[in-house]
C-alpha positions as CSV (number, residue, x, y, z in Angstrom):
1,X,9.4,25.0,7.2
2,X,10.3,23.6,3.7
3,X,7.8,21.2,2.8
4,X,9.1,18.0,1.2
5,X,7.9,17.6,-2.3
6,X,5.4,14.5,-3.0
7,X,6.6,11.6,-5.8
8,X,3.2,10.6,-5.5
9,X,-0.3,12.3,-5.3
10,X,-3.6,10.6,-4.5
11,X,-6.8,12.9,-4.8
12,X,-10.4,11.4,-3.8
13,X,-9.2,8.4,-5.6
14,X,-12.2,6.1,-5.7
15,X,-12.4,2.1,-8.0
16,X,-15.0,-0.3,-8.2
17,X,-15.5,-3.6,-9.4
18,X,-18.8,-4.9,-11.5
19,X,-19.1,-7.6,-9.9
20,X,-23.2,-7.8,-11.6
21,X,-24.3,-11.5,-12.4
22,X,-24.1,-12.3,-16.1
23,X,-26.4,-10.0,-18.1
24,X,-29.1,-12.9,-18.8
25,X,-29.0,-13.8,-15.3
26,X,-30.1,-10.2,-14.8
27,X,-33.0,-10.0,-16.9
28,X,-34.2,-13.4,-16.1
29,X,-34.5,-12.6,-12.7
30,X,-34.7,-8.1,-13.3
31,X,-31.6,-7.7,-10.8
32,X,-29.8,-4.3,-10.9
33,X,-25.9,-4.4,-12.1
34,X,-24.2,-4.4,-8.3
35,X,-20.5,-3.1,-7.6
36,X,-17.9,-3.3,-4.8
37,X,-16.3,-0.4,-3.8
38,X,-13.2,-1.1,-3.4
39,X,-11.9,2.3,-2.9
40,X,-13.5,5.0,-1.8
41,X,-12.2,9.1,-1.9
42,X,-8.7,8.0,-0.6
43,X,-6.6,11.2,-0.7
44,X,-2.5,10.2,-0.1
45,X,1.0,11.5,-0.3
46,X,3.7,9.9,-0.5
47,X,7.1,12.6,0.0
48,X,10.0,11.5,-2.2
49,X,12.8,9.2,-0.4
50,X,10.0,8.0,2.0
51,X,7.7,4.8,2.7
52,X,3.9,5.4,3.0
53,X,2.3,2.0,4.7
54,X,-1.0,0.9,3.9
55,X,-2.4,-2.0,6.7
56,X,-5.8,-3.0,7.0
57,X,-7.4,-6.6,7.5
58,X,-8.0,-8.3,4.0
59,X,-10.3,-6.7,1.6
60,X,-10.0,-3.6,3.1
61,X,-8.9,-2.1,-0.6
62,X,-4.9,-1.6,0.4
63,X,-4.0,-3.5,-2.8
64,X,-6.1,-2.1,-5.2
65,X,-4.5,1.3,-4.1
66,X,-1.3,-0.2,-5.0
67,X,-2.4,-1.4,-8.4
68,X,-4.1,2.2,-9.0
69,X,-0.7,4.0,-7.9
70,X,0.9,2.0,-11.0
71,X,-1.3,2.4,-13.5
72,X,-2.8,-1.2,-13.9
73,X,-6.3,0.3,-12.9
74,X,-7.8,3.5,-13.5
75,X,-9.6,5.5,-11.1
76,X,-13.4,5.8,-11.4
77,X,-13.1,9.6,-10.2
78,X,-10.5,10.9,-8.3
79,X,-7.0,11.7,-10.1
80,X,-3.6,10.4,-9.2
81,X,-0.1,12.4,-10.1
82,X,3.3,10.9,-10.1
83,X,6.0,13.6,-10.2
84,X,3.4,16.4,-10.8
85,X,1.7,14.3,-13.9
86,X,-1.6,13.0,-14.1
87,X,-0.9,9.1,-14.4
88,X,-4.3,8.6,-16.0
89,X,-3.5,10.9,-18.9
90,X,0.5,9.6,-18.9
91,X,-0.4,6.0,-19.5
92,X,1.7,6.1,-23.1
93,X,4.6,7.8,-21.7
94,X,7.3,5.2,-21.6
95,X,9.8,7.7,-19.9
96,X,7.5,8.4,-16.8
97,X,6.1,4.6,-16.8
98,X,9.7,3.6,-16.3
99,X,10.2,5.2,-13.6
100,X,7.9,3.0,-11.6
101,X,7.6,-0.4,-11.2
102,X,6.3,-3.2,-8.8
103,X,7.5,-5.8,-6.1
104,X,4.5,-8.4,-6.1
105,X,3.5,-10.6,-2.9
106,X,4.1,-14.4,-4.2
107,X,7.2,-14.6,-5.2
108,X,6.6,-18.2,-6.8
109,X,4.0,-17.1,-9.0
110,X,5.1,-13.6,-9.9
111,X,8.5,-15.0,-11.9
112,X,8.1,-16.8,-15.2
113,X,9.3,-20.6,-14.8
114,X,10.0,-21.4,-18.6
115,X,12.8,-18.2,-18.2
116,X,16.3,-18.4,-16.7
117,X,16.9,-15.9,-14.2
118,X,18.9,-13.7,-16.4
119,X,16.4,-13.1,-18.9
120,X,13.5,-11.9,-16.3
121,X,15.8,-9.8,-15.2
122,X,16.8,-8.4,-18.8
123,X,13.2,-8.3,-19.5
124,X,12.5,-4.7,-18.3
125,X,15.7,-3.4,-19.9
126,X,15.3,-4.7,-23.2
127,X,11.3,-3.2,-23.5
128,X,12.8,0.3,-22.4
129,X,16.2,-0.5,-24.5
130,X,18.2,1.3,-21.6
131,X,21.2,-1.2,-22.5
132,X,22.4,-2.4,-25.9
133,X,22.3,-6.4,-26.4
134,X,25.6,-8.0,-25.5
135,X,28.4,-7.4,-23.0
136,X,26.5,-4.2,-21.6
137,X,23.5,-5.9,-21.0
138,X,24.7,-9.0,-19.2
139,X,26.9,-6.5,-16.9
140,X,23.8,-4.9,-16.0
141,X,22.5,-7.8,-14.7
142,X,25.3,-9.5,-13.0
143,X,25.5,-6.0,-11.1
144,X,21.5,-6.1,-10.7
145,X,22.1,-9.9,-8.9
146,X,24.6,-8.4,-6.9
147,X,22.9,-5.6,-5.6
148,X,20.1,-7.7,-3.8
149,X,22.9,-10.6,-2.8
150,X,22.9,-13.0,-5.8
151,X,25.9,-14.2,-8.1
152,X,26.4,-13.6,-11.5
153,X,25.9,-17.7,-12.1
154,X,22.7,-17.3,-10.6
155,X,20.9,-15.7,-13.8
156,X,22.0,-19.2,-15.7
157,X,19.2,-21.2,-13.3
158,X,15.5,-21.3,-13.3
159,X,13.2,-19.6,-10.7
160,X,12.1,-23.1,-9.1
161,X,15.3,-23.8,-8.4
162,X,15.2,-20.9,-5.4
163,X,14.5,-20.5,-1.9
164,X,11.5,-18.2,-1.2
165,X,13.4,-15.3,-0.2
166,X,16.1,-15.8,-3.3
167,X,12.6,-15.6,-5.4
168,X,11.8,-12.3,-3.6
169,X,15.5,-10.9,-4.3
170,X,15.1,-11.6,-8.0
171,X,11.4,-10.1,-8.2
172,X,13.6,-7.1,-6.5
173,X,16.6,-7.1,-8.6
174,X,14.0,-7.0,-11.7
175,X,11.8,-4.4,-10.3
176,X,15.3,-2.1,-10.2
177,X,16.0,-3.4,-13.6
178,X,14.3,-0.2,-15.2
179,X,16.3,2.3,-13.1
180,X,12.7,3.5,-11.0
181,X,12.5,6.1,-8.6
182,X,9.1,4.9,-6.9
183,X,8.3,1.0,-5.9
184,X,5.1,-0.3,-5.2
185,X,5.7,-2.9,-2.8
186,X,1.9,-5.1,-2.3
187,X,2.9,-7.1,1.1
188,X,6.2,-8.8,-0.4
189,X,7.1,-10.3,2.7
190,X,4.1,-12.1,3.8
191,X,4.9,-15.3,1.6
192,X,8.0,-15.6,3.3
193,X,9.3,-17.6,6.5
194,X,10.1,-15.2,9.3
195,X,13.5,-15.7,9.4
196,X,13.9,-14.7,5.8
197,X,11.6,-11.4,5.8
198,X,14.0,-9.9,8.0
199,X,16.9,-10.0,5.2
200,X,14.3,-8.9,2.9
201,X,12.9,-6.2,4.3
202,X,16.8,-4.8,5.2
203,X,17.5,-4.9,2.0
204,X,14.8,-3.2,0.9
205,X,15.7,-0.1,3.4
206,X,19.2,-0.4,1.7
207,X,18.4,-0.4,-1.6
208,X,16.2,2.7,-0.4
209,X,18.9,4.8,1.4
210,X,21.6,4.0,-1.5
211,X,19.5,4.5,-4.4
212,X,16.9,7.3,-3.4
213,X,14.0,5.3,-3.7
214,X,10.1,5.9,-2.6
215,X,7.9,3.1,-1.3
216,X,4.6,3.0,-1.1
217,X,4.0,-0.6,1.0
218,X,1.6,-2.9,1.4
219,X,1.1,-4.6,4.2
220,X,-1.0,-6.5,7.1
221,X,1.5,-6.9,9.4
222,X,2.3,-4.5,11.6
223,X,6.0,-5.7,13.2
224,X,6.8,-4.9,9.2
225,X,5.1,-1.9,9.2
226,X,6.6,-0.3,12.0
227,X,10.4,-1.6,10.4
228,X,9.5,-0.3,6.8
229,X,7.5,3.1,7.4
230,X,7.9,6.8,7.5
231,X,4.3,7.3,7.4
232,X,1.4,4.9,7.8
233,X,-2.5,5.2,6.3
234,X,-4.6,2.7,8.4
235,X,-7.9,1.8,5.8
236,X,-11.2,0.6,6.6
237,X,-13.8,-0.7,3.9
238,X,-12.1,1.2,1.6
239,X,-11.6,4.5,2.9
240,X,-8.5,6.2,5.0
241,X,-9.5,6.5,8.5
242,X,-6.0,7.0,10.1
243,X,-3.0,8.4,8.3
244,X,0.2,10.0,9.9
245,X,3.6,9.5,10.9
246,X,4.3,6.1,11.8
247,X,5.4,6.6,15.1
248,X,2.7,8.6,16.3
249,X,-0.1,6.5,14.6
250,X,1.5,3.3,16.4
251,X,2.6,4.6,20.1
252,X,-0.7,6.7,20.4
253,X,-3.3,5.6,17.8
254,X,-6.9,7.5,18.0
255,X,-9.0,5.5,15.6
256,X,-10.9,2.8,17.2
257,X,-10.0,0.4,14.3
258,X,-6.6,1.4,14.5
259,X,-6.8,0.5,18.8
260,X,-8.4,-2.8,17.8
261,X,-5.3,-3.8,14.9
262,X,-2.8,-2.8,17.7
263,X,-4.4,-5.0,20.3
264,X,-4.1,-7.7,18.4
265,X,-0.8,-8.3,18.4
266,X,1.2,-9.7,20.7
267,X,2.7,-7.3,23.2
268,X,4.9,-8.8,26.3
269,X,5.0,-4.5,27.8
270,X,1.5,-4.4,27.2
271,X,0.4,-7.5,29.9
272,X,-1.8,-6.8,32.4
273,X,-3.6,-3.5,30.6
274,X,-7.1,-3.6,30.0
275,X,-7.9,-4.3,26.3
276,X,-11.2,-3.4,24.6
277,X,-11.8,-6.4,21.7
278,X,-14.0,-5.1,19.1
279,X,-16.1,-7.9,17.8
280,X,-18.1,-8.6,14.7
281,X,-17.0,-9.5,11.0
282,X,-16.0,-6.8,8.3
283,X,-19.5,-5.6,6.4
284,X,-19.7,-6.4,2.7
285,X,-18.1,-3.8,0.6
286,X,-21.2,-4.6,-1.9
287,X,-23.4,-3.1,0.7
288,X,-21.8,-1.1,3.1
289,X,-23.5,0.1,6.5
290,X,-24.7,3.5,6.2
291,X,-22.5,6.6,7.9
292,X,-19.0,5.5,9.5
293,X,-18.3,2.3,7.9
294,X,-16.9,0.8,11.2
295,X,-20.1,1.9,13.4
296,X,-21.2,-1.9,13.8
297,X,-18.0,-2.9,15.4
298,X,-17.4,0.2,17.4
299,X,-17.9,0.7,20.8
300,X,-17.8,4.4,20.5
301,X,-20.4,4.7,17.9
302,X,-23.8,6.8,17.6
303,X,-26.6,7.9,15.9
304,X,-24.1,10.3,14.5
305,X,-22.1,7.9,13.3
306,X,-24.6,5.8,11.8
307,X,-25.8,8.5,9.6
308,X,-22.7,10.7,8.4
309,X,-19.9,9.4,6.8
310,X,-16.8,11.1,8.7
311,X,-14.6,12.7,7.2
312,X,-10.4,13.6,7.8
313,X,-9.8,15.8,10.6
314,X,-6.3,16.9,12.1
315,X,-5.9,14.9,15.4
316,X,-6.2,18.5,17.5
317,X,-9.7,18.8,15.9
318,X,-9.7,21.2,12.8
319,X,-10.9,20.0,9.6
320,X,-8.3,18.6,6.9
321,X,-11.0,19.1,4.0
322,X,-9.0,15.9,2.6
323,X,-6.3,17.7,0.8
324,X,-3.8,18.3,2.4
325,X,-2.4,14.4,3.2
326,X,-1.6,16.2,6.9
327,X,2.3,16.0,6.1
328,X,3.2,18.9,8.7
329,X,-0.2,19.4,10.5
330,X,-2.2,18.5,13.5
331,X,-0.9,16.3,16.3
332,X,1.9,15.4,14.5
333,X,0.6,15.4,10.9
334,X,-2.1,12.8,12.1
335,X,-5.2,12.8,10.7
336,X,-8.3,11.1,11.7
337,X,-11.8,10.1,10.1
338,X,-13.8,9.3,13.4
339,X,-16.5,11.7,15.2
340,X,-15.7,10.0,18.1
341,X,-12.4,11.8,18.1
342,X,-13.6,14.9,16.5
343,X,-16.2,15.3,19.6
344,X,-13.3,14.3,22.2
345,X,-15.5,10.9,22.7
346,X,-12.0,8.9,21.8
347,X,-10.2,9.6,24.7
348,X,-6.3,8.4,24.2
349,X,-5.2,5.5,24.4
């Protein structure tokens, strides 16, 4: 079987932020330099025309992947490739920069209100100079505003003068504006009534079938998630501990964390089965437990996983080694960072 080639390529991908106390603060009172984790050895792949989800409760490091997968951070170790190039070392390349861009979360704060609608639209094409000033550009951008269901008169107006989901459409219409072939999108319709992220979020899979594109997509919700994704990544403190195809991962999940998300949302099928709640808050990424991150909250923890940090496995029980992203493996192409499930202590669900 042909294997479909990766746009995107993350490799043991770890970030941290110094979050130390001012450095006379330090010395005053002789306190190390302290920093959160906020990724840690996350190994992805994201096959070209497809949508790799990222879910996880808040903090859990989803977003910083999506800044890292762009280029606004760079990874502490780790590498990260787009289109077989290192995107570390291709930061000054305009030509491979432009063929990426972003669809941020708040669509009120992410659009400049002093510009007309037009003009943050043009933005993009004017930095790359992929149109000449004039005629050529304005058609590009009335053709821009109709592609995600504007009119041409609406570049003349402001962003404030918009609806929450028109917002979102222009943030769209200018992340297209560069001509990309990848989109990050961090959790664009969470700001959004619930009758609006529908349209959204069909757009988005239009855009993607007409135009090619690759998603990776950020997001807590998993009623979105299971619309949007081919495959899904389910993180933890940081760290992968369930990634596979989207269906699998959501009808027959194997990751106690992944169990616990699932049960949390509503279900009207799912009445009357027996639900096991895990309790307890998420640890501080500052000072993580020891071993499997999740051990405190897991009913299927033991002194095994309070010691040693799990790592990928295929569902069927042979080691990934973390390289592989598990596109065509396993059960499914599932893979799973749990010794619960590596020891058969999982069960199904």
């Amino acid at each position: 079987m042909t294997r479909v080639q990766s746009m995107l390529r993350g490799r043991e991908v770890s970030y941290e932020f110094d979050v130390s106390h001012p450095l006379l603060r330090r010395i005053v009172s002789r306190a190390p330099r302290r920093f959160l984790r906020a990724v840690d050895e996350v190994t992805f792949d994201v096959a070209r025309g497809t949508t790799l989800s990222l879910v996880g409760e808040s903090g859990c490091g989803k977003s910083s992947v999506a800044r890292l997968a762009v280029g606004l951070y760079r990874p502490k170790s780790g590498e990260i490739r787009f289109d077989g190039q290192d995107l570390s070392a291709a930061r000054a390349q305009p030509a491979l920069r432009r063929r990426m861009n972003m669809i941020f979360q708040d669509p009120y704060a992410s659009l400049n209100p002093r510009w007309r609608v037009r003009d943050i639209v043009a933005e993009p094409i004017r930095t790359f100079r992929l149109v000449p000033e004039g005629a050529a550009l304005r058609a590009r951008v009335d053709m821009l505003l109709a592609q995600v269901g504007l009119a041409s008169r609406d570049g003349e107006r402001y962003p404030h003068e918009f609806s929450g989901g028109q917002r979102q459409r222009i943030s769209i219409a200018r992340a297209l504006s560069s001509e990309p072939a990848f989109l990050v999108c961090d959790e664009p319709t969470s700001a959004l009534d619930v009758s609006v992220q529908a349209q959204v979020l069909n757009l988005m899979r239009d855009l993607q079938a007409r135009l090619g594109l690759t998603y990776l997509f950020i997001s807590h919700n998993l009623a979105v998630v299971r619309h949007m994704a081919d495959r899904l990544g389910v993180m933890y403190l940081g760290r992968i501990v369930e990634i596979g195809a989207a269906d699998i991962v959501l009808s027959a999940p194997r990751h106690p964390y992944t169990r616990l998300l699932l049960d949390a949302v509503p279900d009207l099928q799912g009445i009357g089965r027996a639900r096991g709640p895990v309790g307890g808050e998420v640890p501080s990424p500052i000072a993580p437990p020891p071993g499997c991150a999740f051990h405190p909250r897991c009913p299927l923890a033991n002194d095994r996983c309070r010691i040693e940090k799990p790592r990928l496995i295929h569902a069927s029980g042979g080691a990934s080694g973390g390289a592989s992203g598990g596109a065509s493996e396993g059960a499914g192409g599932v893979e799973v960072a749990c010794h619960a499930v590596e020891e058969g202590r999982g069960g199904n669900r």
